[in-house]
TITI-552385 format. One record per residue (C-alpha): residue in three letters; x, y, z. Coordinates in steps of 0.25 Angstrom, whole numbers, padded with zeros to 4 digits, always signed. Each point is the difference from the previous one (the first is absolute). Layout:
# TITI-552385
ALAXYZ/...
//
This chain:
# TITI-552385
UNK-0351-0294-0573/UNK+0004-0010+0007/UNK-0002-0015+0000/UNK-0003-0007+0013/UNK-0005-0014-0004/UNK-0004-0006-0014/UNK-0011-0008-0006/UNK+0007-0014+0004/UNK+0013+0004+0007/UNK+0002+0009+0011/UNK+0011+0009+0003/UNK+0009-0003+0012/UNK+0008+0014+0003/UNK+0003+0003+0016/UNK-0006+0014+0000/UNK-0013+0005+0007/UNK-0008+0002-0013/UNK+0003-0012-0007/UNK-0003-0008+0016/UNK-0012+0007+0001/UNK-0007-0005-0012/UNK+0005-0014+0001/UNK-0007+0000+0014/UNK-0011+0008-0007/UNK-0001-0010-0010/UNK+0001-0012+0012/UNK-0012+0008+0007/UNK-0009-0001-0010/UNK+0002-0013-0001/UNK-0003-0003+0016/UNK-0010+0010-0003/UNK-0008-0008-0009/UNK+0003-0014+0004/UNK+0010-0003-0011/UNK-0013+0004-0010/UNK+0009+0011-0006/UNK+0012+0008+0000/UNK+0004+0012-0007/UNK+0012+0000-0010/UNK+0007+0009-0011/UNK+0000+0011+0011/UNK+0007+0011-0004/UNK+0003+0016+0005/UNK+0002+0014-0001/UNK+0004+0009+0008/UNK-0011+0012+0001/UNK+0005+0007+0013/UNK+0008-0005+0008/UNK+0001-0007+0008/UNK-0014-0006-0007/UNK+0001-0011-0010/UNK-0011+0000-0010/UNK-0004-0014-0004/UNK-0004-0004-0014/UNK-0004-0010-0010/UNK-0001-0012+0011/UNK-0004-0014-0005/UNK-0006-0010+0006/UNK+0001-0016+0000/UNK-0014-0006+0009/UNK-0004-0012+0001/UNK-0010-0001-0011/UNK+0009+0006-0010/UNK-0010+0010-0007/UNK+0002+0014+0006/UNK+0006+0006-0011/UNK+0012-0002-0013/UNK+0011-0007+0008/UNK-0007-0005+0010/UNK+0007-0015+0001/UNK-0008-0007+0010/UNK+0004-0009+0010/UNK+0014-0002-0006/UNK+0002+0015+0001/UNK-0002-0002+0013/UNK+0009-0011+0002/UNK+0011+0006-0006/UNK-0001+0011+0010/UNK+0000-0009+0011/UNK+0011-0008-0005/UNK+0009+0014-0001/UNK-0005+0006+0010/UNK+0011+0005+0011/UNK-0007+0004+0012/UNK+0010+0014+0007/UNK-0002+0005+0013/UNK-0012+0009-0003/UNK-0006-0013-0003/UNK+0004-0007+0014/UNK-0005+0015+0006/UNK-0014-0002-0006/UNK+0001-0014+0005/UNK-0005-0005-0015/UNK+0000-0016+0001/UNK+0013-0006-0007/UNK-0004-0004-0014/UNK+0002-0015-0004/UNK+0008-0003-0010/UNK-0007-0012-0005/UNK-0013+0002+0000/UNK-0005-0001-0014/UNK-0012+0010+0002/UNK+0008+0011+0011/UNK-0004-0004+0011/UNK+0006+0006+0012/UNK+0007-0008+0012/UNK-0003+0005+0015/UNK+0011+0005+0008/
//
């Protein structure tokens, strides 16, 4: 099993996996409007080359969605750690502010 990103922390390694799911991870944020993003994300290898992802949690904005699910701050401590790669710049996900109290995100 291996652990791509935690609850509050995310895991900066310079491999495709662990790139991929931070830009995953960045996606879904973009993807939702900074409502949500997906944390604690965590694989196998099934067949490879396949992944197979498990466990996932969540931080959205209203902070009910599951156990763990840590609201806004979640979010905010993912926008604040957040280190966009070049598959984030290939998607052309917005830059993420640093500031912004509630993850916002910053045009390019």
């Amino acid at each position: 099993v291996t652990k791509y990103s935690g609850t509050m922390q995310q895991v900066n390694k310079n491999t495709l996996p662990f790139l991929t799911m931070n830009a995953f991870a960045h996606f879904i944020h973009y993807w939702t409007h900074g409502r949500m993003v997906f944390v604690d994300l965590q694989g196998k290898y099934m067949f490879l080359p396949s992944t197979f992802l498990f466990d996932p949690m969540v931080h959205t904005k209203n902070g009910n969605s599951c156990l763990g699910d840590l609201g806004i701050e979640g979010i905010a401590q993912f926008v604040q750690c957040h280190q966009c790669n070049h598959i984030c710049q290939t998607l052309q996900l917005p830059v993420l502010k640093k500031s912004g109290p509630q993850g916002e995100v910053e045009d390019n």
